[in-house]
C-alpha positions in Angstrom: 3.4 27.5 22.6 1.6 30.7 21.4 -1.7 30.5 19.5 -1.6 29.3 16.3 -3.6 32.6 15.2 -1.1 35.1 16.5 1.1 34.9 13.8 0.7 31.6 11.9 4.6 31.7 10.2 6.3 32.1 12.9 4.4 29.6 14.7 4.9 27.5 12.4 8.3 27.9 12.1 9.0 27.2 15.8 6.7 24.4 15.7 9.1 22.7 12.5 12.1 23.4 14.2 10.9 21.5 17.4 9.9 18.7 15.7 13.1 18.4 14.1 14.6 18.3 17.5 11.7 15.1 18.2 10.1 17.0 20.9 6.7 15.5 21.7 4.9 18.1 23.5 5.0 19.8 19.9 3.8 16.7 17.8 0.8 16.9 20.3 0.4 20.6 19.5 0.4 19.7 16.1 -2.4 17.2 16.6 -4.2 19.4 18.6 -4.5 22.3 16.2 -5.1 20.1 12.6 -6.8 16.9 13.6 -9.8 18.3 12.7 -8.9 19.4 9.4 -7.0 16.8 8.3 -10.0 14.0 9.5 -12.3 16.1 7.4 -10.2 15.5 4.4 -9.6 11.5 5.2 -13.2 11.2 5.7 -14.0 12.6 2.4 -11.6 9.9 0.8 -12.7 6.7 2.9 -16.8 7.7 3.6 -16.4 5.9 7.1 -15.8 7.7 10.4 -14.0 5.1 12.2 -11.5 4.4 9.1 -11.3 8.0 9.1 -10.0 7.9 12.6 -7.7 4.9 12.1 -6.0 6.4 9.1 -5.1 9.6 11.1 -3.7 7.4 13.8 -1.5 5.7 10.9 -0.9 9.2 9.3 0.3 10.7 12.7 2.5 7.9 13.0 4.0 7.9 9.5 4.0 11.6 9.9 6.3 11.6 13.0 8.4 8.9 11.9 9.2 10.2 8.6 9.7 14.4 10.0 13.2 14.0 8.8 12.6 13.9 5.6 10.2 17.1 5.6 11.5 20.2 3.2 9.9 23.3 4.5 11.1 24.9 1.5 9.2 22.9 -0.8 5.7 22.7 1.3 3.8 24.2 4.0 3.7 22.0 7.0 0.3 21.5 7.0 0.1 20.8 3.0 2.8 17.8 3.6 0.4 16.8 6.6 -2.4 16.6 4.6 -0.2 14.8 1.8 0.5 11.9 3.5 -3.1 11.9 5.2 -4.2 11.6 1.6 -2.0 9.0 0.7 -2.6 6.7 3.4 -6.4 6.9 3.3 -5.8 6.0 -0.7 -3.3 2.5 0.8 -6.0 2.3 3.2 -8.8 2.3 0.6 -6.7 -0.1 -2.1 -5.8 -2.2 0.7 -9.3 -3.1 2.0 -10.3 -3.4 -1.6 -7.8 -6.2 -2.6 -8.7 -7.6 0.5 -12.3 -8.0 -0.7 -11.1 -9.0 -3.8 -9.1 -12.0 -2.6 -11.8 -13.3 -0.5 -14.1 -13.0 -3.3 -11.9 -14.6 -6.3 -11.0 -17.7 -4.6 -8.5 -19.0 -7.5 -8.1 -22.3 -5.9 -11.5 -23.1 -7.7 -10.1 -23.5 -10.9 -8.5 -27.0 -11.8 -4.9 -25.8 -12.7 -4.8 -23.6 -9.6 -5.5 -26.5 -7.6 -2.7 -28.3 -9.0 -0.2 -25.4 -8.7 -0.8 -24.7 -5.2 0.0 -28.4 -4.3 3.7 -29.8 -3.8 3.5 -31.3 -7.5 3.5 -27.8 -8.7 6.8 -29.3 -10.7 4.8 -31.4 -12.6 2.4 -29.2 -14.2 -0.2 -30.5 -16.6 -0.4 -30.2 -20.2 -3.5 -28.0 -19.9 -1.5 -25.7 -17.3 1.5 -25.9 -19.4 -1.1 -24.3 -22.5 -2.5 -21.5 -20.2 1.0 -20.7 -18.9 2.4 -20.3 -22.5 -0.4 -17.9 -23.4 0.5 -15.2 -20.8 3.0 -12.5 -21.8 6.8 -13.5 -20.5 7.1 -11.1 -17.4 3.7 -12.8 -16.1 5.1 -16.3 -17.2 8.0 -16.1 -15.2 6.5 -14.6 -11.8 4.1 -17.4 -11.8 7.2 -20.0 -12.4 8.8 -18.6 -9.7 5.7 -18.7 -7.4 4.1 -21.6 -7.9 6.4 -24.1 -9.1 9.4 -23.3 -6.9 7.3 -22.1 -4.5 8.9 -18.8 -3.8 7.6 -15.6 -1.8 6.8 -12.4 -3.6 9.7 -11.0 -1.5 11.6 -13.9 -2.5 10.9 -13.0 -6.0 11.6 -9.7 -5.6 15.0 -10.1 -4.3 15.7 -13.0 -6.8 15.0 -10.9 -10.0 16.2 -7.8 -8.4 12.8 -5.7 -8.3 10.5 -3.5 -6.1 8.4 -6.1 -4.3 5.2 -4.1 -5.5 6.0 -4.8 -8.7 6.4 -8.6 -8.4 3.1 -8.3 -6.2 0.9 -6.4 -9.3 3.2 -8.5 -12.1 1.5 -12.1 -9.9 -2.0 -10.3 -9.1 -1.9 -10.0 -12.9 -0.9 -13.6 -13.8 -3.2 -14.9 -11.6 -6.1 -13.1 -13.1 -5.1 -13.6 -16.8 -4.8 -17.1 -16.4 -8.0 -17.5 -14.6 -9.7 -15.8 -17.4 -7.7 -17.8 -20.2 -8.8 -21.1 -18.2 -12.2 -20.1 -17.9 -12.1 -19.4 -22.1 -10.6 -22.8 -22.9 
């Protein structure tokens, strides 16, 4: 493949068409020519050089996988590149930080939590019951649905016919709010 400086559109347009056809040797000459450029822009986002290098693995990958789906009418190679470079490093970041989150809330602390994380969750307490009823209804019946019959998220997801990621921010939610109304009682 010609330099990338000798004329960049029609480089570029040989280098989409190959792609299309899943040729390797022209993902790696993709690589080749942006890595730099686009691990600039992930480092700015996650401030950690080895993240930085793990989310442009990921991105490569997600890139290549997902070629089919790229419009060259509606973006510059590069700028859909850089796009999903941007939006991983963001998962990447949200990820890590609900991770920290989870192992610093440790919910199972609080009395009710106990008790709905057991196989009694059936039988909830009167105190529970009190907290449960003070959450809004969408909250209320995620929670129902997790802890008393012991369902998955995906479960859930299925069951009430929803994107998983909302049943997953709908019992984040829950969890928090009725942590916060326990602690207040």
């Amino acid at each position: 493949m010609p330099s990338i400086l000798s004329n960049p559109s029609a480089v570029e347009a040989q280098l989409v068409e190959r792609l299309y056809a899943r040729d390797e040797a022209a993902m790696t000459f993709f690589y080749t020519n942006y890595r730099v450029a686009l691990h600039r822009v992930i480092l700015r986002i996650v401030k950690s050089p080895e993240l930085a290098e793990d989310v442009l693995q990921e991105s490569m990958l997600k890139f290549w996988q997902s070629f089919a789906y790229y419009d060259a009418t509606r973006s510059r190679l590069f700028t859909w590149a850089l796009t999903i470079c941007q939006h991983q490093a963001i998962d990447t970041l949200r990820l890590r930080a609900n991770r920290q989150w989870a192992k610093s809330t440790d919910i199972t602390e609080c009395a009710p939590a106990r008790q709905l994380v057991t196989p009694a969750a059936s039988m909830l307490s009167a105190d529970l019951a009190t907290c449960l009823a003070r959450l809004k209804p969408i909250y209320q019946e995620v929670l129902q649905y997790r802890l008393q019959q012991q369902m998955t998220l995906e479960e859930i997801a299925e069951f009430l016919d929803m994107p998983v990621g909302t049943v997953k921010n709908r019992s984040r939610v829950a969890m928090r709010s009725l942590l916060l109304i326990w602690q207040s009682s």
